[in-house]
C-alpha positions, -999 to +999 in steps of 0.1 A: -459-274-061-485-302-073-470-335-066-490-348-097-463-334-122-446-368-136-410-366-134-409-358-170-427-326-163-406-320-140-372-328-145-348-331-183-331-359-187-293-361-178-278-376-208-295-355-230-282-322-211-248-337-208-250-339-250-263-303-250-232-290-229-205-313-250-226-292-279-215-263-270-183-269-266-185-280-299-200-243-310-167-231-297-153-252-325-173-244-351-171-200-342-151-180-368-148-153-341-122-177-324-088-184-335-081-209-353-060-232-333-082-226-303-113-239-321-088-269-332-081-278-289-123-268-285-130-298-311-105-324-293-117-315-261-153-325-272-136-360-283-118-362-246-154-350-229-172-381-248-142-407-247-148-401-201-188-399-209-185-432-227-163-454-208-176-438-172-217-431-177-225-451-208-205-479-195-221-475-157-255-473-178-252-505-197-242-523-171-273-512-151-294-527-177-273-558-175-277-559-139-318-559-144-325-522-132-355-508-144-363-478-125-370-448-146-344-423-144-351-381-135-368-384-172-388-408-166-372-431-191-359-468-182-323-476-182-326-489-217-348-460-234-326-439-220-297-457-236-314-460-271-317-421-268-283-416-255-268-439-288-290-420-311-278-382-298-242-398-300-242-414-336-254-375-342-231-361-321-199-375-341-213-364-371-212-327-362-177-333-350-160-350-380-183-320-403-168-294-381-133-311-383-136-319-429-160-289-436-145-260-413-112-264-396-093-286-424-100-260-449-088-230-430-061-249-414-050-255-454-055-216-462-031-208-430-009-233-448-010-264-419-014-296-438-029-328-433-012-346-460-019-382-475+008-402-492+000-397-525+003-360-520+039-364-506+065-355-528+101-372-531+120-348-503+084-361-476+083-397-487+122-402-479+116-384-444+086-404-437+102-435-448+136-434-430+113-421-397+095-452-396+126-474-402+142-453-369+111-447-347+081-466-357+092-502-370+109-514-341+078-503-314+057-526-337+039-562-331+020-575-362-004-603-354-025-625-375-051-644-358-054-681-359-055-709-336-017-702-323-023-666-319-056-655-307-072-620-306-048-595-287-058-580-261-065-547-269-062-520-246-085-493-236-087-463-264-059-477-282-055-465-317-053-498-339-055-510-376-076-540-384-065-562-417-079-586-440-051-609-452-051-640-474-019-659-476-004-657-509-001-695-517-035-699-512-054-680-535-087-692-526-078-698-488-094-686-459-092-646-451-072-639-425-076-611-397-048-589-390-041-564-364-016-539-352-015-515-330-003-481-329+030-473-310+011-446-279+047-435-271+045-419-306+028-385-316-004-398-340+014-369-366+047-372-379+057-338-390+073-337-422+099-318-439+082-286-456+090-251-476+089-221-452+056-209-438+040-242-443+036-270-417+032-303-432+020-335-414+012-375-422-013-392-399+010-422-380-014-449-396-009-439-424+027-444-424+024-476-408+002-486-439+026-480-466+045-504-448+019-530-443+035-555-470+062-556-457+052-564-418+028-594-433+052-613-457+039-641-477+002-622-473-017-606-499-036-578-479-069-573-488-079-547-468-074-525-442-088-499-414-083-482-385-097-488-352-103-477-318-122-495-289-134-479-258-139-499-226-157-498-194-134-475-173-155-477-139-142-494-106-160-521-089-145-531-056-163-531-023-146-504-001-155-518+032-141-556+023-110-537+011-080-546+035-054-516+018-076-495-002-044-484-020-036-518-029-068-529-040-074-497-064-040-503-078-050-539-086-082-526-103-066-500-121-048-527-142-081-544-147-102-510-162-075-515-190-094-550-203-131-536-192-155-549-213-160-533-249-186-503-248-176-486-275-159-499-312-147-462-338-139-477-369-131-454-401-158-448-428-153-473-458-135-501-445-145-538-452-180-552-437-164-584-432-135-562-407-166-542-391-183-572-384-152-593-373-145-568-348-181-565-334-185-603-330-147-600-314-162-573-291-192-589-284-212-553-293-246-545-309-246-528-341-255-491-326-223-495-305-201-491-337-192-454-348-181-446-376-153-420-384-151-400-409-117-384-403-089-394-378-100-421-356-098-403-323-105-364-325-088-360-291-054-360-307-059-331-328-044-314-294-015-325-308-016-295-338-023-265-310+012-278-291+031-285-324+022-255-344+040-221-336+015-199-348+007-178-319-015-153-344-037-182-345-045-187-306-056-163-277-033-135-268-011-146-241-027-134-208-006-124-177-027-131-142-024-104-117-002-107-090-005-105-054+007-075-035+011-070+004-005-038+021+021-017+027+013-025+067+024-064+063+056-080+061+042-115+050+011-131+043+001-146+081-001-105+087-021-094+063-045-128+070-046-108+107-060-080+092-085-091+063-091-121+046-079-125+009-102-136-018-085-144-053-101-153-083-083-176-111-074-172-136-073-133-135-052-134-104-021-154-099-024-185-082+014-181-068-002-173-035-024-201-028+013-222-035+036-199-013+011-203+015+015-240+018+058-235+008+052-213+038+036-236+060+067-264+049+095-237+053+085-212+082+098-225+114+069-210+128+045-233+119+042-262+134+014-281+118+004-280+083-028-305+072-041-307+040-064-327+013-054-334-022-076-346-048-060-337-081-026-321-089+001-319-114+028-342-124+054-317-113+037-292-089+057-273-065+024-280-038+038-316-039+072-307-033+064-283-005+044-314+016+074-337+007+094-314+025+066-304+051+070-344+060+103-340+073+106-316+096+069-311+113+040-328+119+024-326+081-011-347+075-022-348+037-060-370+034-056-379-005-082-391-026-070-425-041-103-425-063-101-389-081-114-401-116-083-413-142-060-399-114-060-430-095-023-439-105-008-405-101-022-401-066-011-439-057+026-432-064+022-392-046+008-412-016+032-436-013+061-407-018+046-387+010+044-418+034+081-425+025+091-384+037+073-386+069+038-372+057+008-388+074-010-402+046-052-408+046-074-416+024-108-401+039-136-417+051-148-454+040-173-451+009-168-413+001-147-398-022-128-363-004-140-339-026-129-309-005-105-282-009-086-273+024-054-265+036-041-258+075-014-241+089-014-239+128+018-209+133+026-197+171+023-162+157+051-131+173+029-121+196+029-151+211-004-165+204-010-199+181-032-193+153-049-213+127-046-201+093-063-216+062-068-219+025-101-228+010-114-236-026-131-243-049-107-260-074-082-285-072-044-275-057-030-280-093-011-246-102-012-257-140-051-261-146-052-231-127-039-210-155-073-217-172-099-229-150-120-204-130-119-209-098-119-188-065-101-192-035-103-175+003-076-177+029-082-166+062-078-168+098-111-162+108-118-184+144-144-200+134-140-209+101-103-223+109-117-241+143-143-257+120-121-269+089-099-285+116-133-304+125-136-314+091-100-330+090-112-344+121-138-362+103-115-370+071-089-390+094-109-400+127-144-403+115-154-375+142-188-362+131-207-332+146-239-322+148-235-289+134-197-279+112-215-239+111-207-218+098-195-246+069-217-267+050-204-303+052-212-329+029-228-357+034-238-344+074-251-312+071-247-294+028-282-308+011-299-296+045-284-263+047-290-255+007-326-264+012-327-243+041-312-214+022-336-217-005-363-218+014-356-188+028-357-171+003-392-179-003-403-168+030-387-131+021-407-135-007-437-139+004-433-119+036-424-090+007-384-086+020-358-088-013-356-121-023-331-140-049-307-167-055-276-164-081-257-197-078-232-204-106-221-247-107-209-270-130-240-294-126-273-291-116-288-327-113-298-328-074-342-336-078-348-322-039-325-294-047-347-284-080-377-292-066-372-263-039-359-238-063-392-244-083-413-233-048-393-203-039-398-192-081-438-200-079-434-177-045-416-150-060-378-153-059-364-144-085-335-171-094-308-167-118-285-202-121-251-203-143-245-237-149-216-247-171-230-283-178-255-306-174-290-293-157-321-309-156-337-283-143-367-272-169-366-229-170-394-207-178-422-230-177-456-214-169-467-216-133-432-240-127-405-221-128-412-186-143-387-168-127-362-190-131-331-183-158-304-210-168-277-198-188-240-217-193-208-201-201-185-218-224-156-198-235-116-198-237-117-206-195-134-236-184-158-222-158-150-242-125-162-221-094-193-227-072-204-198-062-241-192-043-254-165-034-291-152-011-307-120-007-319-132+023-342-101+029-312-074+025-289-091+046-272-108+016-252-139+027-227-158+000-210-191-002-185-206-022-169-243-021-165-275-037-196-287-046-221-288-066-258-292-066-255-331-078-264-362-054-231-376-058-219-337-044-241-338-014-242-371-007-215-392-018-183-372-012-167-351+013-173-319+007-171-281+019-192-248+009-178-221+032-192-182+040-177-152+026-177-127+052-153-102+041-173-075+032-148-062+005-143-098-009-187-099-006-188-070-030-161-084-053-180-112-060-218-094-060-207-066-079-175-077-103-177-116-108-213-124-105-226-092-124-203-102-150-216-138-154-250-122-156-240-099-181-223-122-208-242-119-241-215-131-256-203-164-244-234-176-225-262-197-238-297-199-221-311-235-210-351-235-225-377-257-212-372-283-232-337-286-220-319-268-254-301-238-256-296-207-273-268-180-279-280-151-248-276-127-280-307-138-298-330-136-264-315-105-254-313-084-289-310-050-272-284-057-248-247-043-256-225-073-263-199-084-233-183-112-226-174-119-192-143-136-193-129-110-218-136-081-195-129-100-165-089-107-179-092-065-192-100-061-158-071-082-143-043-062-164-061-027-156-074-019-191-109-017-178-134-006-149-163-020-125-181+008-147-177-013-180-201-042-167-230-037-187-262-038-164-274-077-165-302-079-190-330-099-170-326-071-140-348-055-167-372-080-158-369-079-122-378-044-119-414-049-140-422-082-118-413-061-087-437-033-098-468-057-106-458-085-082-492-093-060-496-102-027-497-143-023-531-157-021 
């Protein structure tokens, strides 16, 4: 490939993909085809996805430009083009949201009789509710403050839901405005729901409420005005790692400092007063573009709050059972079947119960004697937890948790400290990466005498609840040398203990970027040696330039390369003489597509890899990461033929990247192709109501056949 090609040539730019996949989550919103409610959560999880994208990567890229970088970006753009282009897609951005949300789901949300009321549209039964719940619940959690000299601005705190007021004090007419501000209780539900006749769900936005009651909260004040208000703040930590003395300690002091992070971000409601607007921005010390403006609820991530209330299940996805794990008839537990074959499982469509009972067992069976294992995320109340609590107190149990797991940090802080307190021993990885990984460890002196290593690997965190709706895959096995090596890697996590070579794993940040690159290159020698060639690797990002860069080579050789990447990608698809054999397509649909799965032809001799990472630099060189074989040839085929095929397949659900970094529905490029959707047949599969036979043959295989035919020899 001609090193002349600018980077722009080359390479999309981040922000702008990350808007493109936050659009199409958005599209999820805006289908008819979904139900209702679900389109409802897919709208307020586009708010959640930008609320993180503000306060994480716009904040990180501000304060960039504050710091004086100027180095152009994968784009080519400077840290402050790219922000002006950034703001711009944003301010857009919203506007599609809060249309979705005033033009398309209040409507039909009205015709299924769920109301989003205002006060004047309350009769006498919902204004008495609405009144006497404020006296009980809402009045007493309040704090009204006016700001003068005696009572400067409050500190507001990150994402919290306030109302700005412009007051005057009634015995001076012609005094001075005043500003006004009080916040909104967050121990409250932002709806109050509200006394209605049967089959109708009525609710009254909190603010609102609060608002009728202004008047009286700001006696001896006229108030002239008022709005809502919402300010996001820079969320990152900034410590130095190396200088820390407890790194517990000092992320738990940071924590309480993200909360007062400087101002990023200022969502005000459409119409209210200039002289609030501008108050607040000269409060907040922002530019003009950094004010959004809302025409709706201030903070779309609440609607969540109407799929948990409402009990309509008509208007969400059918209720879908995973299928559950069943011994051969040959095994009495799970450490005998693990001596017989290894067990690949794929979430959501089979249970998860499994991955959970194998680390109960390794607390619980007398046998085993030594259970390790990393934790990055998990849930508030997860059974995993309980099972290391326990493990803690009557064997030698090791858990390496990762303090710095993004808006986790406090969660994991107080499960650390808990563990210490049973007798776990408690790491926290190695000094300036983030353990990314996915292991668990059991070492079990077996019946017949012999002490075996049995482990879990995965791609997704050990949370049992997100695991009911993100895709993931997980192995467990007792292979030798897979087991010898993740005992390496925990090595390495709690000793700093590198080697040379963690084979048949790919470690990150010692031997994964090397190892991909290897892979992919490969490939390109089958190519051009005339052996089967191709790559199918499904991610969440693609972002990694030396990683891309070697993808376009083994295309421009011949390998034909099919990527599914739920978000971001920079990569540019189908150019000419770049990348012409090179398809991108993301699935967004009622799973949140999780897994990393790669897979090489590798000349016939097909090898496949799944794991924890994907192909991002923070991924391969930043964290702690593993991408493991799949050597089972039953669980091979499973993934070639059933869950990759699938992906490939999906007109329905998946959307293909073009050059210029857009996408389009996989329908309207490939018109004469049945429509499927992956994840649907995927859960028919899972409950038996369908057949490996139902998979439609992948559309661009089409393609692969006519290139094979007229393919010529390299010059």
């Amino acid at each position: 490939m001609a090193r002349t090609l600018s980077k722009t040539q080359l390479f999309n730019g981040r922000d702008h993909s990350w808007i493109e996949f936050n659009r199409r989550v958005l599209e999820e919103a805006e289908d008819p085809s979904n139900p209702l409610l679900e389109r409802v959560k897919f709208l307020a999880i586009t708010a959640s996805n930008l609320d993180e994208y503000v306060e994480v990567r716009q904040a990180g890229l501000m304060q960039r430009i504050e710091d004086g970088y100027r180095e152009p970006g994968y784009d080519g753009l400077r840290p402050k083009e790219s922000l002006a282009q950034l703001t711009a897609d944003m301010h857009a951005f919203v506007a599609a949201q809060y249309r979705c949300w005033n033009q398309k789901l209040l409507p039909e949300m009205r015709k299924q009789g769920i109301r989003l009321l205002h006060w004047k549209e309350l009769d006498g039964e919902a204004r008495a509710y609405a009144k006497d719940y404020f006296q009980r619940e809402v009045d007493p959690l309040l704090t009204p403050v006016s700001i003068d000299p005696a009572h400067p601005f409050p500190r507001v705190l990150n994402r919290a839901l306030c109302l700005a007021l412009l007051l005057r004090a009634k015995r001076r007419s012609s005094g001075p405005k005043v500003l006004g501000v009080v916040t909104v209780p967050r121990a409250l539900p932002r709806f109050v729901r509200l006394p209605a006749s049967e089959g109708h769900s009525d609710y009254l936005l909190l603010q609102d409420l609060i608002v009728q009651h202004l008047a009286g909260m700001y006696r001896g004040y006229q108030v002239l005005a008022h709005a809502s208000f919402r300010v996001t703040r820079n969320s990152n930590l900034y410590f130095e790692e190396e200088e820390a003395r407890s790194l517990l300690e000092t992320i738990r002091v940071e924590l309480h400092n993200r909360r007062k992070g400087d101002a990023v971000r200022l969502e005000i409601e459409t119409g209210a007063d200039p002289e609030i607007v501008d108050r607040l921005r000269v409060n907040f010390e922002l530019e003009e573009s950094r004010i959004f403006q809302s025409e709706g609820p201030v903070n779309l991530s609440r609607l969540m709050f109407f799929y948990e209330d409402v009990g309509r299940p008509d208007l969400k996805f059918q209720p879908f059972t995973p299928k559950p794990f069943v011994l051969s008839r040959k095994s009495n537990n799970i450490f005998e079947e693990l001596r017989h074959r290894d067990i690949l499982l794929h979430h959501p469509y089979d249970a998860y119960d499994p991955v959970v009972e194998f680390v109960q067992l390794g607390a619980q069976d007398p046998a085993v004697v030594t259970l390790k294992q990393t934790l990055y995320r998990t849930s508030q109340d997860s059974p995993i937890f309980r099972a290391l609590i326990e493990a803690g107190g009557n064997k030698e149990a090791t858990v390496v948790v990762e303090l710095m797991a993004r808006f986790d940090e406090a969660s994991n802080i107080r499960w650390a400290r808990s563990m210490e307190d049973a007798g776990v021993q408690v790491f926290h990885g190695v000094v300036g990466l983030k353990t990314h990984c996915k292991l668990a460890m059991l070492v079990r002196r077996d019946e017949d005498g012999v002490t075996r290593r049995y482990c879990h690997l995965g791609t997704g965190n050990y949370n049992p609840v997100t695991a009911r709706f993100y895709t993931d895959l997980s192995l467990l096995t007792c292979d030798p040398q897979i087991t010898e090596r993740v005992h390496m890697v925990f090595n390495y996590l709690t000793a700093h203990a590198e080697l040379d070579d963690y084979s048949p794993l790919l470690v990150a940040p010692l031997t994964m970027a090397e190892n991909f690159l290897r892979l992919i290159r490969r490939e390109k020698e089958h190519a051009l040696a005339g052996r089967p060639a191709q790559i199918v690797a499904k991610m969440n990002a693609l972002l990694e330039p030396s990683v891309i860069e070697a993808l376009y080579q083994s295309s421009q050789a011949g390998v034909e390369i099919d990527l599914i990447v739920r978000g971001p990608s920079i990569l540019r698809p189908g150019v000419k003489g770049l990348s012409d054999r090179i398809r991108v397509r993301s699935i967004v649909g009622r799973f949140l597509e999780h897994s990393r799965i790669f897979y090489f032809a590798n000349g016939g001799q097909d090898e496949i890899y799944i794991g924890s990472a994907d192909w991002m630099p923070r991924n391969l060189f930043e964290r702690c990461e593993v991408v493991f074989p799949v050597r089972d040839a039953v669980a091979k085929a499973r993934i070639r033929e059933e869950i990759l095929k699938a992906y490939l397949s999906d007109t329905l659900k998946a959307r293909m990247q073009q050059p210029d970094g857009s996408y389009v529905r996989a329908k309207s490029v490939y018109r004469d192709t049945p429509a499927f959707s992956s994840q649907e047949f995927l859960m028919r599969l899972a409950e038996g109501k369908a057949d490996l036979d139902a998979i439609p043959e992948p559309p661009q295989r089409h393609r692969e056949r006519r290139v094979s035919r007229t393919r010529r020899a390299p010059r």
